[in-house]
C-alpha positions as CSV (number, residue, x, y, z in Angstrom):
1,X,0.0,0.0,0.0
2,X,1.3,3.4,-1.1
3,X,1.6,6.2,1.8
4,X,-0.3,9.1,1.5
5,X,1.0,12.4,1.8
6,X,-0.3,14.6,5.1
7,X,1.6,17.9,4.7
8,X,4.2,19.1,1.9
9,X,7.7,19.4,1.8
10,X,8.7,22.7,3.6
11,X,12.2,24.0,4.9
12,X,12.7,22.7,8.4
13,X,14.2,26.0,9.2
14,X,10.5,27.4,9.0
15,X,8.9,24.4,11.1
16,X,11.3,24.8,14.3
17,X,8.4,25.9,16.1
18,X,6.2,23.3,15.1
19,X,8.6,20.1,15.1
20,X,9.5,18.5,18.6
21,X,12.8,19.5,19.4
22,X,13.8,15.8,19.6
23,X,13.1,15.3,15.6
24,X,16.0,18.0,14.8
25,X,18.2,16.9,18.1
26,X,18.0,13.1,16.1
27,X,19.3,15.1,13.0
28,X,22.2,16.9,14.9
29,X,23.5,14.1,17.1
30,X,23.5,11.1,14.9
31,X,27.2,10.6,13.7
32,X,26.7,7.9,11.8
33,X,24.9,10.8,8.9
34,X,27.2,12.8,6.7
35,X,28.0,16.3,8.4
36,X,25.8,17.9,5.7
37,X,22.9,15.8,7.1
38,X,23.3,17.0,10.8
39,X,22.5,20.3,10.0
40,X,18.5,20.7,10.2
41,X,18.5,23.9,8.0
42,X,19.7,22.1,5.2
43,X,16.4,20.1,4.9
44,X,13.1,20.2,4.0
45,X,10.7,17.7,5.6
46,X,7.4,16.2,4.4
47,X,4.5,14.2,6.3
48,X,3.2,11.0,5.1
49,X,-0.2,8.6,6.5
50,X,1.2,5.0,6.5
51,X,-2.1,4.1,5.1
52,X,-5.2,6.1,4.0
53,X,-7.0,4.5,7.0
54,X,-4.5,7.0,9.9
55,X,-5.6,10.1,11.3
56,X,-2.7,11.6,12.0
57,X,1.1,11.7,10.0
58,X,3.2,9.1,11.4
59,X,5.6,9.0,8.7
60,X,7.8,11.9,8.4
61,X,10.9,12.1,5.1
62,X,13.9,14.7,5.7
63,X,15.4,15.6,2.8
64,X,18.8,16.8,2.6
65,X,20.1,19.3,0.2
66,X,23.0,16.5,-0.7
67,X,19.8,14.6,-1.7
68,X,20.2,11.5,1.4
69,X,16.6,11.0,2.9
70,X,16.0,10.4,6.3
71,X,13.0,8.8,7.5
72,X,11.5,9.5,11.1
73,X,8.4,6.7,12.0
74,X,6.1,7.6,14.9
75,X,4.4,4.6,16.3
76,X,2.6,4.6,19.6
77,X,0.3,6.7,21.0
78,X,2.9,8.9,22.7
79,X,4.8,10.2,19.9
80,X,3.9,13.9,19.2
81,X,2.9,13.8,15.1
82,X,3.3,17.8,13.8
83,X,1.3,18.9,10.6
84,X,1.7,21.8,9.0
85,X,-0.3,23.5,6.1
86,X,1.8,25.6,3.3
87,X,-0.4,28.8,2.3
């Protein structure tokens, strides 16, 4: 089943108020990810519905400027799911 996009890709830069702090701390941290990629400001992010049956986004794509992806899952009902709207 294909996922369904929630919310479209948008410069992180402009969602730091709306994405939880630990999203772009996973960004900056990880060493295993090119240098490029731990820099949140160099990505855009998109939201995605694992299926068109979810209510909220629990799938959620970085992209990087270098073009690597990096996906963010939210399973659970703890997880905090952000959705933004691009006017």
């Amino acid at each position: 089943m294909a996922h369904v996009q929630a919310c479209p890709k948008y410069p992180v830069a402009k969602l730091f108020n709306v994405l939880p702090a630990k999203y772009i701390e996973a960004l900056e941290q990880n060493q295993k990810i090119a240098s490029c990629c731990r820099h949140p400001e160099n990505h855009e992010v998109e939201a995605f519905y694992s299926n068109e049956n979810e209510k909220t986004p629990d799938i959620y794509k970085f992209h990087c400027r270098c073009g690597r992806v990096h996906t963010r899952f939210c399973i659970g009902q703890g997880d905090v799911r952000p959705f933004w709207e691009v006017r």
